[in-house]
Each structure stands twice: as C-alpha cells, then as structure tokens.
mmCIF file of the C-alpha atoms, coordinates in Angstrom:
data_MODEL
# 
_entry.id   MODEL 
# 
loop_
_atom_site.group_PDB 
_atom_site.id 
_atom_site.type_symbol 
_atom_site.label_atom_id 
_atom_site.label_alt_id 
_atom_site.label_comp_id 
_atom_site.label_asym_id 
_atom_site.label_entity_id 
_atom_site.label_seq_id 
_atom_site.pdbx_PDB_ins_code 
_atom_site.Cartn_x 
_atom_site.Cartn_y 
_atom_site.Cartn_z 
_atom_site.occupancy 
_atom_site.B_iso_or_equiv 
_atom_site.pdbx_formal_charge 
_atom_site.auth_seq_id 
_atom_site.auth_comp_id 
_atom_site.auth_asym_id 
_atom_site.auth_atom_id 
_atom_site.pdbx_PDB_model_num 
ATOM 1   C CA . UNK A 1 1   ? 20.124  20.793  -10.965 1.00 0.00 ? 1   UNK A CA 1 
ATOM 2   C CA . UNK A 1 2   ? 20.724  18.531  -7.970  1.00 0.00 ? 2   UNK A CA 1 
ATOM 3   C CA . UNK A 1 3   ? 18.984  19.819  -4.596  1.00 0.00 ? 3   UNK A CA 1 
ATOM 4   C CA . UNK A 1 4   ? 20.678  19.025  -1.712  1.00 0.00 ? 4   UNK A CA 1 
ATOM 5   C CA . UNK A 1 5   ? 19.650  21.529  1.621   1.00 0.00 ? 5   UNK A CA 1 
ATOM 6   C CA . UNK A 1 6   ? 21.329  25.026  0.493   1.00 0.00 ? 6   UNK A CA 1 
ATOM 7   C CA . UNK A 1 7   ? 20.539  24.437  -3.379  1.00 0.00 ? 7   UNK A CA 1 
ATOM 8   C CA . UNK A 1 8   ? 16.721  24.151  -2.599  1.00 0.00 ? 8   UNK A CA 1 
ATOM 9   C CA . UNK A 1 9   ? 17.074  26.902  -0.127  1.00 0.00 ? 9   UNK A CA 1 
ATOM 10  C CA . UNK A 1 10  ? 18.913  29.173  -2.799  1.00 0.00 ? 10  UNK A CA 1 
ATOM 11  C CA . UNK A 1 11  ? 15.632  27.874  -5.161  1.00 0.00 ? 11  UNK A CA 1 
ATOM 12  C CA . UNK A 1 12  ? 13.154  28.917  -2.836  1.00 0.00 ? 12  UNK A CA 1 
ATOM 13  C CA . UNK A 1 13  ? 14.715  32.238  -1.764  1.00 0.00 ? 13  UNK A CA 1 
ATOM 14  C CA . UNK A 1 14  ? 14.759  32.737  -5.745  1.00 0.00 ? 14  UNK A CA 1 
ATOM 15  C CA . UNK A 1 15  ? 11.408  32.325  -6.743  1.00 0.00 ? 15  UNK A CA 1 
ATOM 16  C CA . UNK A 1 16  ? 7.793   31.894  -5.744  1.00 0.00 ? 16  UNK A CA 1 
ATOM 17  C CA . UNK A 1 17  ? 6.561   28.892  -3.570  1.00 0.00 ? 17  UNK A CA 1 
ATOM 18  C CA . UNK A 1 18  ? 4.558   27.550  -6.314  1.00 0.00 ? 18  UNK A CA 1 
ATOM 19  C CA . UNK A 1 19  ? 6.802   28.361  -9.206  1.00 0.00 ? 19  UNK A CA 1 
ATOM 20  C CA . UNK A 1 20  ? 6.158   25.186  -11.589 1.00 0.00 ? 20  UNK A CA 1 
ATOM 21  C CA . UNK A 1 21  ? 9.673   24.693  -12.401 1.00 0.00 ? 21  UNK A CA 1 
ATOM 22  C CA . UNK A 1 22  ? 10.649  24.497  -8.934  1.00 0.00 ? 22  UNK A CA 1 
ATOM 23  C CA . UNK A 1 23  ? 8.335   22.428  -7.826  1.00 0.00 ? 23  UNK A CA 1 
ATOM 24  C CA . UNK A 1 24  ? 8.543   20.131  -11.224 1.00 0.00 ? 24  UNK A CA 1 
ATOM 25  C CA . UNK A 1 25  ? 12.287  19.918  -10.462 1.00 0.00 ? 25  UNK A CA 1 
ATOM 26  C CA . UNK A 1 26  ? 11.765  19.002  -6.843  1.00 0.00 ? 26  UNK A CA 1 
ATOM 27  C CA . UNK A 1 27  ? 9.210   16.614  -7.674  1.00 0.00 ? 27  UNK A CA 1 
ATOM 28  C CA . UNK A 1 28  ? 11.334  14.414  -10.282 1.00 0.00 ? 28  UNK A CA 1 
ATOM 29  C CA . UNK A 1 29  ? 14.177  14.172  -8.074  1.00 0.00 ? 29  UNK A CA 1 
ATOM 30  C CA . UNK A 1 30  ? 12.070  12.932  -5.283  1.00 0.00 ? 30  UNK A CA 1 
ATOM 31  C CA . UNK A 1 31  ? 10.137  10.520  -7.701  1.00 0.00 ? 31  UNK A CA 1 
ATOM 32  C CA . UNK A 1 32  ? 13.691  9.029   -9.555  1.00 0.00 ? 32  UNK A CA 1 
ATOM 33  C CA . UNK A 1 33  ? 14.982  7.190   -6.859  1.00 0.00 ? 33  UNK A CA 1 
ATOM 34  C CA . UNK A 1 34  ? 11.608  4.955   -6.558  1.00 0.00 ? 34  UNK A CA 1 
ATOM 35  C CA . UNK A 1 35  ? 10.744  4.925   -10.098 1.00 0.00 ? 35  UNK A CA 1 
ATOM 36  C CA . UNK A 1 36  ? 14.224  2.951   -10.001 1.00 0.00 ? 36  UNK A CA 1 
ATOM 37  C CA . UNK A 1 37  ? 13.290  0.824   -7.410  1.00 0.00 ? 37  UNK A CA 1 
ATOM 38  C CA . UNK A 1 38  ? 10.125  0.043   -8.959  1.00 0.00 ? 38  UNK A CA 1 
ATOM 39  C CA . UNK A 1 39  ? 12.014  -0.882  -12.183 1.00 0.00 ? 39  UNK A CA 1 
ATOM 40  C CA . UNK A 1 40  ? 14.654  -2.744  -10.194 1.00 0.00 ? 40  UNK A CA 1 
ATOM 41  C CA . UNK A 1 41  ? 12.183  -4.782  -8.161  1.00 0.00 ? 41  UNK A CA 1 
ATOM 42  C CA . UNK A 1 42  ? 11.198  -6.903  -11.208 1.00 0.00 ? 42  UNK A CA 1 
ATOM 43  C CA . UNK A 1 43  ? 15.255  -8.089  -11.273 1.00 0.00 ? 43  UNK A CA 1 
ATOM 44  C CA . UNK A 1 44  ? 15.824  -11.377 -11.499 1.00 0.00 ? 44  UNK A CA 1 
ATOM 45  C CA . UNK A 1 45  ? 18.627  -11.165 -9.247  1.00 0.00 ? 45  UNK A CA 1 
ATOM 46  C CA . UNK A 1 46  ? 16.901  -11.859 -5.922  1.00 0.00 ? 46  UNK A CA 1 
ATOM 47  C CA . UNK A 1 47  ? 18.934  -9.538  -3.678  1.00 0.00 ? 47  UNK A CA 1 
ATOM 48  C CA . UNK A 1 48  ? 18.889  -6.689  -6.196  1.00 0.00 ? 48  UNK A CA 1 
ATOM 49  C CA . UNK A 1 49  ? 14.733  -7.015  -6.226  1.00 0.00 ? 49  UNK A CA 1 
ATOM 50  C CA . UNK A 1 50  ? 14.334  -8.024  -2.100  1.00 0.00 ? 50  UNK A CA 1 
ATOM 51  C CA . UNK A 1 51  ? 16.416  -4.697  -1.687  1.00 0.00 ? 51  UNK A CA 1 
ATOM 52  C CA . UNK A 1 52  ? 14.393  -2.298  -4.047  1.00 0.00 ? 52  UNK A CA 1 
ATOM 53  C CA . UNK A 1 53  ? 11.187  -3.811  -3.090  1.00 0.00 ? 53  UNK A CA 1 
ATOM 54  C CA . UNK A 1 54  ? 12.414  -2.699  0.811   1.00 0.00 ? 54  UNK A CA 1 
ATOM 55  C CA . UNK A 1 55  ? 13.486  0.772   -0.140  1.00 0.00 ? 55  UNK A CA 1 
ATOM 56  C CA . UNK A 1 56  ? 9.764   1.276   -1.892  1.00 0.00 ? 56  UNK A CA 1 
ATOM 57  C CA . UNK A 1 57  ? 7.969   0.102   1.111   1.00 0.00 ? 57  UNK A CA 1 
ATOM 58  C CA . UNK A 1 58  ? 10.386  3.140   3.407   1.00 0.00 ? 58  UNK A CA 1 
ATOM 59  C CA . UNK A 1 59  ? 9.803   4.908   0.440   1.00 0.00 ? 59  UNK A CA 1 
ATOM 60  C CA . UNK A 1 60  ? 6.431   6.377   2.025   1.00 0.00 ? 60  UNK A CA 1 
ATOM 61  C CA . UNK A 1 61  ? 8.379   7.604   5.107   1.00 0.00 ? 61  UNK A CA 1 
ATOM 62  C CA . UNK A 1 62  ? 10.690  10.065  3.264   1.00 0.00 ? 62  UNK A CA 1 
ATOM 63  C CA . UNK A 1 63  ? 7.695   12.291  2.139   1.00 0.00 ? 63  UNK A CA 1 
ATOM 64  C CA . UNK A 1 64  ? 6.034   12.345  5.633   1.00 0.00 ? 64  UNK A CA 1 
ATOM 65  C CA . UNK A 1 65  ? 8.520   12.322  7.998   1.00 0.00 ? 65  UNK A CA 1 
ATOM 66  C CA . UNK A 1 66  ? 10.383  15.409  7.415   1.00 0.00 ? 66  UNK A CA 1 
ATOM 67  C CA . UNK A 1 67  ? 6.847   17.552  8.425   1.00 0.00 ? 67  UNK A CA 1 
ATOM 68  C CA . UNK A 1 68  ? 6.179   15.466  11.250  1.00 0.00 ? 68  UNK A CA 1 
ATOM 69  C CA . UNK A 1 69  ? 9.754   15.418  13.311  1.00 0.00 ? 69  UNK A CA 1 
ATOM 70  C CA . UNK A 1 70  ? 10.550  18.893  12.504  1.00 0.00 ? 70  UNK A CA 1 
ATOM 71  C CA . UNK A 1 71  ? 9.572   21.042  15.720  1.00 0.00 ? 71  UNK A CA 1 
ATOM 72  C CA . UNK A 1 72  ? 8.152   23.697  14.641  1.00 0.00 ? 72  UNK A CA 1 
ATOM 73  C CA . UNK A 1 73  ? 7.497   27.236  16.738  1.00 0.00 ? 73  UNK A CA 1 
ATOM 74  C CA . UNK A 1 74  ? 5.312   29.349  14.705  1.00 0.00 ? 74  UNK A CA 1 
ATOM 75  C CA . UNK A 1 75  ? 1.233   27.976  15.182  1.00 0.00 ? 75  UNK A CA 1 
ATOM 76  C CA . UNK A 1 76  ? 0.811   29.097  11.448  1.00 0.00 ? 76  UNK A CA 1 
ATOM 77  C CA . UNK A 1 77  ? 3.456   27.048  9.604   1.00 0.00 ? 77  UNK A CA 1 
ATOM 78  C CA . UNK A 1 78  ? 2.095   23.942  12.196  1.00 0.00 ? 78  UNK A CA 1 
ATOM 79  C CA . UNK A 1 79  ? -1.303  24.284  10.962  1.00 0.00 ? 79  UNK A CA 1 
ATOM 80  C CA . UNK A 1 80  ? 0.081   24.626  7.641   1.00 0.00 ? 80  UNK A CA 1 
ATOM 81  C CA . UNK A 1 81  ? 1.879   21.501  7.912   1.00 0.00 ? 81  UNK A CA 1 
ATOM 82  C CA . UNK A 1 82  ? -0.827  19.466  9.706   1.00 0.00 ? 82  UNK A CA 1 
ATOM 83  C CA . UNK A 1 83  ? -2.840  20.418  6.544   1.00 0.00 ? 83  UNK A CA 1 
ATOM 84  C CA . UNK A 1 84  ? -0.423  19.487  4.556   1.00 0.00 ? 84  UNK A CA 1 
ATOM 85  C CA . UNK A 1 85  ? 0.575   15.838  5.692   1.00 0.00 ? 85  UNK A CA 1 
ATOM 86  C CA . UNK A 1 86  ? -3.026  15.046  6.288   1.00 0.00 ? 86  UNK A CA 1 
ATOM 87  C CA . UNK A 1 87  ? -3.689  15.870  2.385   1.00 0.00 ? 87  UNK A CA 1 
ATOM 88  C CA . UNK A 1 88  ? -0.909  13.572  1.865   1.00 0.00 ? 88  UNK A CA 1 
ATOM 89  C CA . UNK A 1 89  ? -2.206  10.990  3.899   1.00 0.00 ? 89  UNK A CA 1 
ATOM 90  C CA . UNK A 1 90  ? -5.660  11.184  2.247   1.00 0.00 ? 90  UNK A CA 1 
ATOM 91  C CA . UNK A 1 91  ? -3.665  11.371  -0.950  1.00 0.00 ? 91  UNK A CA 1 
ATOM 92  C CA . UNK A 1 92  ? -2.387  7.864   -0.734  1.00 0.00 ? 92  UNK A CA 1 
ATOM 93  C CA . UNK A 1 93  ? -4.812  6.024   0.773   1.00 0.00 ? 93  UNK A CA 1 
ATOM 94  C CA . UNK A 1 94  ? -6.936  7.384   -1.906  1.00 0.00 ? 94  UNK A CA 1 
ATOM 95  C CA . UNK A 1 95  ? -4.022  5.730   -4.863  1.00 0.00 ? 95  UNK A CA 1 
ATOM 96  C CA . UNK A 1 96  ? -3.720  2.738   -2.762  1.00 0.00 ? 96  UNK A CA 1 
ATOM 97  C CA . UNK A 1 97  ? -7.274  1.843   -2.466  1.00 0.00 ? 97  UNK A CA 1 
ATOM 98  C CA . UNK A 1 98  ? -7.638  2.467   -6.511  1.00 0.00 ? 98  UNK A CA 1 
ATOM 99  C CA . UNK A 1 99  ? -4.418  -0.098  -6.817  1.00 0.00 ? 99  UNK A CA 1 
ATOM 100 C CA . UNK A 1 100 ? -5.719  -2.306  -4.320  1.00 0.00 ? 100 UNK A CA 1 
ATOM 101 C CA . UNK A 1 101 ? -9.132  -2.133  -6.520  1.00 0.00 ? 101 UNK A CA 1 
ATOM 102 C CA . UNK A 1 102 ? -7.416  -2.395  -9.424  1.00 0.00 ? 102 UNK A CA 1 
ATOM 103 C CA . UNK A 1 103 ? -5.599  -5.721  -8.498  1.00 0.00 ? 103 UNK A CA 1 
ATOM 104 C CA . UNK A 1 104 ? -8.783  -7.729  -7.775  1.00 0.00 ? 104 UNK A CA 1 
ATOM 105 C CA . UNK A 1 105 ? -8.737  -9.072  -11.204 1.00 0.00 ? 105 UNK A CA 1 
ATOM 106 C CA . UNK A 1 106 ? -5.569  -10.813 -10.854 1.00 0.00 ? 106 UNK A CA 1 
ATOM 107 C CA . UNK A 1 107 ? -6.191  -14.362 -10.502 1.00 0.00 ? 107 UNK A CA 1 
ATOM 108 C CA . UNK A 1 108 ? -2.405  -15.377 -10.556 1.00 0.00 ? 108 UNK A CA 1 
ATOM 109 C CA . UNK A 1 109 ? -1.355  -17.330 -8.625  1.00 0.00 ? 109 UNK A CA 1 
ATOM 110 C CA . UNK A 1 110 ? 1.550   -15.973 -6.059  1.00 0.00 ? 110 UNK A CA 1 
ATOM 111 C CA . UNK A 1 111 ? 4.359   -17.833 -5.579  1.00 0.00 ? 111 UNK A CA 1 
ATOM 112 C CA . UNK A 1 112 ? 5.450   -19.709 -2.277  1.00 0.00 ? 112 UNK A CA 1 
ATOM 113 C CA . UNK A 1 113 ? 8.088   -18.660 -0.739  1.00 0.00 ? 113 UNK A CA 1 
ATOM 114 C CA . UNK A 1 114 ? 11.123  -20.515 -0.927  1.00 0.00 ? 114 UNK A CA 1 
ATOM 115 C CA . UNK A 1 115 ? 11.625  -21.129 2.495   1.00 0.00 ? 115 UNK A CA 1 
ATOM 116 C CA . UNK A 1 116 ? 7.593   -22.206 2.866   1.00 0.00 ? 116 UNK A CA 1 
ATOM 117 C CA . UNK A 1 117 ? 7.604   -25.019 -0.131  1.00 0.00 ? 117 UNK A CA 1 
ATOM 118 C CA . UNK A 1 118 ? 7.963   -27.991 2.391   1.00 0.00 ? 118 UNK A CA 1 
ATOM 119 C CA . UNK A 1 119 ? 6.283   -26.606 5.325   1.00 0.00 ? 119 UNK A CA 1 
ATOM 120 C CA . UNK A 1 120 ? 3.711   -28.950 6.966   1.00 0.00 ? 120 UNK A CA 1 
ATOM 121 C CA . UNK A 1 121 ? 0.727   -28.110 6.045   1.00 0.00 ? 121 UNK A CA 1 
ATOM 122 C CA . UNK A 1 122 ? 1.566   -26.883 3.022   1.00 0.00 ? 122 UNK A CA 1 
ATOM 123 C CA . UNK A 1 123 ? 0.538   -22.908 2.571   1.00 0.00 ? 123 UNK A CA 1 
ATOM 124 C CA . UNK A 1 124 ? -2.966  -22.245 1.378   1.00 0.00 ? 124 UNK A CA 1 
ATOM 125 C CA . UNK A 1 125 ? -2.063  -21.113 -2.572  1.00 0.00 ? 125 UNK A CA 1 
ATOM 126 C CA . UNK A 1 126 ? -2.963  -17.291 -2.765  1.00 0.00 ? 126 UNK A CA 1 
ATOM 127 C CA . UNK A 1 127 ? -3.809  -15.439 -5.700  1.00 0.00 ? 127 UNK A CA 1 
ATOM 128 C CA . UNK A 1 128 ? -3.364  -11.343 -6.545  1.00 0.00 ? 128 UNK A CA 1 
ATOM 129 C CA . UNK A 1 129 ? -6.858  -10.999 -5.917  1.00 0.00 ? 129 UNK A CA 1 
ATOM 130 C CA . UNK A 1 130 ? -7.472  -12.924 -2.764  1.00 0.00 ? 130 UNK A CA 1 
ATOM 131 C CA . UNK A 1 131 ? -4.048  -10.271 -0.586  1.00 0.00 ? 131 UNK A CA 1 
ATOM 132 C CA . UNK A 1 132 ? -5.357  -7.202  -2.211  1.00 0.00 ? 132 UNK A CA 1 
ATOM 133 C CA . UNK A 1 133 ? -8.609  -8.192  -1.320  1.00 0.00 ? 133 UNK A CA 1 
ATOM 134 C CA . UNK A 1 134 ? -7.684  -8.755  2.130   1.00 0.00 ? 134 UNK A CA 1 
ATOM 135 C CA . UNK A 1 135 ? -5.068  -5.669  2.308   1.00 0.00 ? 135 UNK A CA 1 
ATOM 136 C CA . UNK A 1 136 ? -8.373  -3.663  1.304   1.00 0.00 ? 136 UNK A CA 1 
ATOM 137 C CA . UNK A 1 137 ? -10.132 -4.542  4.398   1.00 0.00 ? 137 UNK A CA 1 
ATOM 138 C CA . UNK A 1 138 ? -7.049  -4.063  6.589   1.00 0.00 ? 138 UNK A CA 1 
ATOM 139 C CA . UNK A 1 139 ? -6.952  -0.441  4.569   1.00 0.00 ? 139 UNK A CA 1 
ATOM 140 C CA . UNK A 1 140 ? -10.580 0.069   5.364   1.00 0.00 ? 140 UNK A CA 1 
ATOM 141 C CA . UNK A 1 141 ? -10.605 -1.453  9.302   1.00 0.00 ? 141 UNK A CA 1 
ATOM 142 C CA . UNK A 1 142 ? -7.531  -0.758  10.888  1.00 0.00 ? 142 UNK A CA 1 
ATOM 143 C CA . UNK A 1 143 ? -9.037  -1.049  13.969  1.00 0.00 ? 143 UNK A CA 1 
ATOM 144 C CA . UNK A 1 144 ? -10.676 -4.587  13.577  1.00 0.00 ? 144 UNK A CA 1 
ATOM 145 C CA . UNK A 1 145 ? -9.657  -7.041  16.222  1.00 0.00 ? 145 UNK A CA 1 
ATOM 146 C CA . UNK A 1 146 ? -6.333  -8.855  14.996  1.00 0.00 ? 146 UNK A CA 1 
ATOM 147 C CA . UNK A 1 147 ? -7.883  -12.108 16.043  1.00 0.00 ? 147 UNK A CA 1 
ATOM 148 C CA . UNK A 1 148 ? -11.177 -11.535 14.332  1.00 0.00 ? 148 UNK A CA 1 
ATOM 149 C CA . UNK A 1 149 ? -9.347  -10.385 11.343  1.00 0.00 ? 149 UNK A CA 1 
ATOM 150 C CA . UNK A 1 150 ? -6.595  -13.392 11.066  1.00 0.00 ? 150 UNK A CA 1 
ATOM 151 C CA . UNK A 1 151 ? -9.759  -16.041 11.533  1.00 0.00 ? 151 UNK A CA 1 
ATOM 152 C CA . UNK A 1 152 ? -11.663 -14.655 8.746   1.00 0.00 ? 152 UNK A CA 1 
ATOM 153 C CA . UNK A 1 153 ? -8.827  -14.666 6.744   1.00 0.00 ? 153 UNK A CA 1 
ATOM 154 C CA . UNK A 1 154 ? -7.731  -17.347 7.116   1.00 0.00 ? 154 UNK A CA 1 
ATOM 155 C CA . UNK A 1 155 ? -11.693 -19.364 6.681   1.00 0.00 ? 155 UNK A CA 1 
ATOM 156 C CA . UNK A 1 156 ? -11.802 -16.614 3.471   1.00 0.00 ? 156 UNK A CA 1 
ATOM 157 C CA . UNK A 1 157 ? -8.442  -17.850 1.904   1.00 0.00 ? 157 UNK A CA 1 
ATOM 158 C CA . UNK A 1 158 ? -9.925  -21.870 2.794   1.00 0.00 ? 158 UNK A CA 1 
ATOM 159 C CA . UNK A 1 159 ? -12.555 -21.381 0.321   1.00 0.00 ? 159 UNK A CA 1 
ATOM 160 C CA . UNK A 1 160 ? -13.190 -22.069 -2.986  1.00 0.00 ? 160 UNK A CA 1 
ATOM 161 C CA . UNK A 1 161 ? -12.260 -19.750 -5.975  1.00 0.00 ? 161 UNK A CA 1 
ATOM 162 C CA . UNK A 1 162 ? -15.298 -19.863 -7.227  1.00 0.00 ? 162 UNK A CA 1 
ATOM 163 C CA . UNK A 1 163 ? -17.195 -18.576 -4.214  1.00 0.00 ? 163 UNK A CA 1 
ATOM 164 C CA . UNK A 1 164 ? -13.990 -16.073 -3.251  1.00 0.00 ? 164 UNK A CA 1 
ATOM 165 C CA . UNK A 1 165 ? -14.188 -14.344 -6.591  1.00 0.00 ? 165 UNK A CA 1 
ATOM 166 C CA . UNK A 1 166 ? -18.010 -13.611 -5.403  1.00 0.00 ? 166 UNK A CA 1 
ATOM 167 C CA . UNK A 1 167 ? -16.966 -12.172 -2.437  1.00 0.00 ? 167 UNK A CA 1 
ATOM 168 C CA . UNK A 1 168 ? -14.852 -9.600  -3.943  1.00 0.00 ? 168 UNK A CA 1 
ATOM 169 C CA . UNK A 1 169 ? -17.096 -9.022  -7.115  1.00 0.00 ? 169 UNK A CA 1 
ATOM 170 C CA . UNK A 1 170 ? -19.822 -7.941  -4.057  1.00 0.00 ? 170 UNK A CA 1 
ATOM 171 C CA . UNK A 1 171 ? -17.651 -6.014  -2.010  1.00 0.00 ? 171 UNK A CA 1 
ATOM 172 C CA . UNK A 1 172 ? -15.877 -4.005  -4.792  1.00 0.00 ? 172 UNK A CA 1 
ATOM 173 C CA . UNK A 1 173 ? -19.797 -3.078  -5.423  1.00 0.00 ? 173 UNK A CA 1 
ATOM 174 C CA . UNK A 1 174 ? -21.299 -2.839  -2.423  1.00 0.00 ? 174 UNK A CA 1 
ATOM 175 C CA . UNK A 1 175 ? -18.027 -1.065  -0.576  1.00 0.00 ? 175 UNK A CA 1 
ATOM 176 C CA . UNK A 1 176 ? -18.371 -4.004  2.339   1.00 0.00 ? 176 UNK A CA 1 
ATOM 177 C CA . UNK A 1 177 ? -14.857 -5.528  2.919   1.00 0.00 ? 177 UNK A CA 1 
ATOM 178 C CA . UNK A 1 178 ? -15.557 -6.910  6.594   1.00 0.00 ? 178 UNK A CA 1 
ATOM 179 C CA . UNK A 1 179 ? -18.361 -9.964  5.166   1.00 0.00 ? 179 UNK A CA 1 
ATOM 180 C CA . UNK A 1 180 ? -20.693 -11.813 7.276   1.00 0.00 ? 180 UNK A CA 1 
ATOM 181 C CA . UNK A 1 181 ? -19.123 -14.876 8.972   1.00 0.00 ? 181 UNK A CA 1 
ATOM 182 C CA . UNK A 1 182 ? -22.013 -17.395 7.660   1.00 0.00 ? 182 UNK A CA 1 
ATOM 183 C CA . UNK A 1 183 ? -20.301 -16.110 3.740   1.00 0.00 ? 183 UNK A CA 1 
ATOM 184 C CA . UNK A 1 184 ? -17.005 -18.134 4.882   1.00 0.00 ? 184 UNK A CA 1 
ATOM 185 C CA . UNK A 1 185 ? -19.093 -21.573 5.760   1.00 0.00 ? 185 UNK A CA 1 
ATOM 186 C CA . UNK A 1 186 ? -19.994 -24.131 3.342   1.00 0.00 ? 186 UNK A CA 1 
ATOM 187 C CA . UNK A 1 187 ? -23.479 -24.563 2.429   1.00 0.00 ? 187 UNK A CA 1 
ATOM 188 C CA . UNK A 1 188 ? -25.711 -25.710 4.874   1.00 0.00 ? 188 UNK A CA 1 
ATOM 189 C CA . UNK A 1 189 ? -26.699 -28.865 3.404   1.00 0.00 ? 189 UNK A CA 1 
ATOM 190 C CA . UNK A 1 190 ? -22.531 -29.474 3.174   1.00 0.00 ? 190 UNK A CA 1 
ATOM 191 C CA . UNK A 1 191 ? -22.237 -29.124 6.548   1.00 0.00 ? 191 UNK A CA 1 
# 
C-alpha cells in the first residue's frame, strides 16, 4: 500500500500506534526514495548523480520538518514532539559521526572539480580522510570561529600525509578534533 495523507490516516485510525506493520510499511516508503538516490548518485551520467546526490542532502529535511512547522495546540503532543525530533537529531549525529569515523581510512584521493583543474594555485589534493576528518570537527564545534576554523584547515590540508594521517589516528583516539596550532607547523629545526 501507497500512503499518501488519508491512507495513513485510515492506517492509524485502524490499528495501534506502534503496530509493526504499520510502522514497517511507513518506514520503507520513506526509506525507497533515498535508497534510490543513493544508488543513483554513483551514475555516470553527471546530471543524473549531481541531482540524486542534491535530493539526499534535502533528504534530512523531510523527516524533521513536518514536526517542527506544524503548530501544534495541545502542550502534550508538543512535548511529545520536541522529544521526538530531538531523538532524531541525536539519532543522526550519532550515524554521521560513526560514517564520518568510518571514512578516516580512506586515503583516496578526491577528484578536482572540473571547473577547479586550471585554477591558479592549483587546489590542495584532498583525500577521503583528510574532509571527513575535517567535517568531524565542524560536527563536533559548530560554534568554532569560521576564521579560526578555515585557517586551520587550510595549514591542516598544507601538510604532509604522513604527519596528517597522525593527526587523525590521535584524534579518532583521543576524541580531540580541534588540535593544537604548533601540530600544523613544521618542525622547529625546519623552520
């Protein structure tokens, strides 16, 4: 069955909250539309994977959003739903930061961008490790200065991949993502 607004509403009225059907059903029809995109995304036709890989990042939104613009009167069902989009919340941060983890073993290279390959200077080459690295601290510090943050990325991205893959080896085991400046300079007897 396909729910649209009166077929869920029919489902609901039918049956318990929590029935395990009903929420199975709900929960596959949700999920099939992005576990498309996420196949699609790996297209080769560019337009086909640029617009997948843009529906996955909204994709977030359409579980959120419909709890937190619906005005809602009665203080019970609020408190109910602040509980409930907070779980969510806490819910994916908690499967980004284990992809994010995940990811720092990835020493591929990423592409550049075909409209960066003759830009002067050239783009520092990135690797899997080195942006989910990075996104992790974003994740972990949203409210690190911007300027602060863009400086030590960009002295962290400067430096060798020797001494990066250090970097993240210690924070993934020590849980520090924002690293001392003096971790970003060369040697002192190199400088």
């Amino acid at each position: 069955m396909i729910y649209d607004e009166k077929s869920t509403q029919r489902a609901v009225e039918g049956s318990s909250p929590s029935s395990p059907d009903l929420v199975e059903d709900l929960r596959a029809q949700a999920h099939a539309p992005f576990r498309a995109a996420a196949r699609l995304a790996e297209s080769d036709d560019v337009r086909i994977a640029t617009h997948a890989r843009t529906l996955l990042a909204y994709g977030v939104e359409v579980a959120i959003a419909p709890m937190t613009e619906r005005r809602v009167v009665d203080p019970l069902l609020r408190s109910q739903m602040i509980g409930a989009v907070t779980a969510a919340a806490a819910d994916l941060r908690q499967r980004a930061e284990a992809f994010l983890r995940s990811q720092m073993a990835d020493r591929s290279l990423i592409p550049v961008p075909p409209a960066l390959r003759y830009a002067e200077p050239p783009p520092v080459p990135r690797r899997v490790c080195d942006h989910a690295f990075l996104t992790m601290r974003r994740l972990r510090h949203p409210d690190e200065e911007v300027i602060v943050r863009i400086v030590d990325e960009r002295m962290f991205e400067n430096l060798p991949a020797a001494r990066k893959d250090a970097i993240i080896a210690d924070a993934l085991e020590t849980d520090r993502w924002i690293r001392p400046r003096e971790e970003y300079l060369p040697p002192k007897e190199e400088r």
